[in-house]
C-alpha positions in Angstrom: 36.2 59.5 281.1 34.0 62.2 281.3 31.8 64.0 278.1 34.2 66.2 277.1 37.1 63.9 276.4 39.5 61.6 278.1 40.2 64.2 280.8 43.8 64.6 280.2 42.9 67.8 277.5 44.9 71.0 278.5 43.8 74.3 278.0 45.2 74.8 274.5 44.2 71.4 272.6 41.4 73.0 270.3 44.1 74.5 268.2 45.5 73.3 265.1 48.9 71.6 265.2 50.7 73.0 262.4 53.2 71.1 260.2 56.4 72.7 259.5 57.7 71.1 257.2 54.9 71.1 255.1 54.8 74.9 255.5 58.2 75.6 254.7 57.9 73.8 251.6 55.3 76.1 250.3 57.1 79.1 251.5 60.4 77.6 249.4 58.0 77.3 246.8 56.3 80.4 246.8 60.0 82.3 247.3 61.3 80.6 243.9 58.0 81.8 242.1 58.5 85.0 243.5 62.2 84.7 241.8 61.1 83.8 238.8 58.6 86.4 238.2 61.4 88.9 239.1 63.7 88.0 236.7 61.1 87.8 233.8 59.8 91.0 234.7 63.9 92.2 234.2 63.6 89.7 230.7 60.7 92.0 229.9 61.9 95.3 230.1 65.1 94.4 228.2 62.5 92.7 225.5 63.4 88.9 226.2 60.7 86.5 226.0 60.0 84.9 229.6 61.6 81.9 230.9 59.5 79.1 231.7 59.7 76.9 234.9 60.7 73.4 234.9 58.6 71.1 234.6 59.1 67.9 237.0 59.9 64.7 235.5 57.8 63.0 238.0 54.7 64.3 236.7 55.3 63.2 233.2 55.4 59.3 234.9 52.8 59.4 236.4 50.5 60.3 234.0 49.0 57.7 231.9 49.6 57.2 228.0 47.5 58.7 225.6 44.4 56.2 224.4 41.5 56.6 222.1 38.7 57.6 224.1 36.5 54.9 225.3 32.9 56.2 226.0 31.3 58.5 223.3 31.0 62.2 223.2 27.6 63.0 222.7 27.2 66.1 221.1 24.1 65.2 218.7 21.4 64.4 221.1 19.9 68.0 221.7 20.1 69.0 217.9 16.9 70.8 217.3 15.8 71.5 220.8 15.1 74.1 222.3 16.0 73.9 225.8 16.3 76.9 229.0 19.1 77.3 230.8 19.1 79.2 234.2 22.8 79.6 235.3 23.0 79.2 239.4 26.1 81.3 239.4 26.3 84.0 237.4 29.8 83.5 236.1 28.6 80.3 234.4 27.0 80.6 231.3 25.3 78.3 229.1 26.7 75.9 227.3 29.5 72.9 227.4 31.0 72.9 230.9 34.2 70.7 231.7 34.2 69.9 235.2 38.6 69.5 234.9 39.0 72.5 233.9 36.3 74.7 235.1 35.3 76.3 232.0 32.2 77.0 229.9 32.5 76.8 225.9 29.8 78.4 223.6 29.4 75.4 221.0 29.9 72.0 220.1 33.0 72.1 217.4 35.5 73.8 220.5 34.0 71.6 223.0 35.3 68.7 221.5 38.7 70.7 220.2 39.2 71.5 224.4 38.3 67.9 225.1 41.6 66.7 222.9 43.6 69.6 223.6 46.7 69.5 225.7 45.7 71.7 228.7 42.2 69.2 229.2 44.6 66.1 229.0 46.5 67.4 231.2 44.2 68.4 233.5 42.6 65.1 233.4 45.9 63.2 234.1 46.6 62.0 230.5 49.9 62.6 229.3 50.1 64.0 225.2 52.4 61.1 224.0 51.2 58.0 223.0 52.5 54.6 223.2 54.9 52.9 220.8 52.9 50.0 218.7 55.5 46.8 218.4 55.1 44.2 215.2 52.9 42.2 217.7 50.8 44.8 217.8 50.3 46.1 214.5 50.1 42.3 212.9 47.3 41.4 215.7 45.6 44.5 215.0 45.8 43.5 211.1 44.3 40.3 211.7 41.7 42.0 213.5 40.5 44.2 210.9 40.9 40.9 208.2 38.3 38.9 210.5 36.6 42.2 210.5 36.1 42.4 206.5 35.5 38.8 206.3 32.9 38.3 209.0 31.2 42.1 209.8 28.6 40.6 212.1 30.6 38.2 214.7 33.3 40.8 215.6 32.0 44.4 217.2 34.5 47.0 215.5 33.0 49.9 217.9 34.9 48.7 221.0 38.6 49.2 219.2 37.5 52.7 217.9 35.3 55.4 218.6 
């Protein structure tokens, strides 16, 4: 073995192998999107709204269900400061960023809209429907909240809902 390698290198093995597959793929994909613009450009000009692409049923599983949110937003703790912002790019602006999304929003009230909106769940992996309660689950919920009225102090109420 010598410092460059184990020797048996040829004179082309600095190059990227290239998958096929996985390139032929994209080029199906990108040939279909290509075929889709077409024909809504033809829907267009004859005044037809677009057609939408299918959306993959795969996605939807693997999403998770739709929770209540378990840490807490915290949109109160710079009221009444004054604070500088110097933007390092010069795209971003000041103001709420969401890191999923890459966006900037200009106050609190649509920050927090964005943050339950569908395009942030999605882009966060959170699918928009919610799970089915059972009668287990609404009569133990029940009986939480009638412990909570009788004893306020043993039972913390703020790790159910936020």
């Amino acid at each position: 073995m010598n410092a460059y390698g184990s020797g048996k290198a040829k004179d082309t093995d600095f190059r990227r192998t290239w998958d096929k597959n996985v390139y032929a793929a994209k080029a199906k994909e990108r040939e279909a999107r290509d075929r889709m613009a077409e024909i809504n450009e033809e829907r267009k000009k004859q005044g037809l709204p677009p057609l939408k692409p299918k959306k993959d049923p795969k996605d939807e599983e693997n999403k998770k269900a739709l929770t209540h949110r378990e840490e807490k937003v915290d949109l109160e703790s710079n009221v009444g400061k004054i604070q500088v912002v110097q933007s390092v790019d010069s795209r971003k602006q000041p103001g709420f960023y969401c890191k999923a999304c890459d966006i900037t929003i200009k106050d609190s009230v649509t920050y927090l809209d964005h943050l339950n909106g569908r395009k942030h769940l999605s882009n966060v992996g959170v699918s928009t429907k919610s799970e089915k309660a059972d009668l287990n689950a609404v009569k133990e919920r029940l009986a939480m909240l009638k412990r909570k009225r009788e004893n306020p102090e043993k039972e913390e109420y703020s790790k159910f809902f936020i």
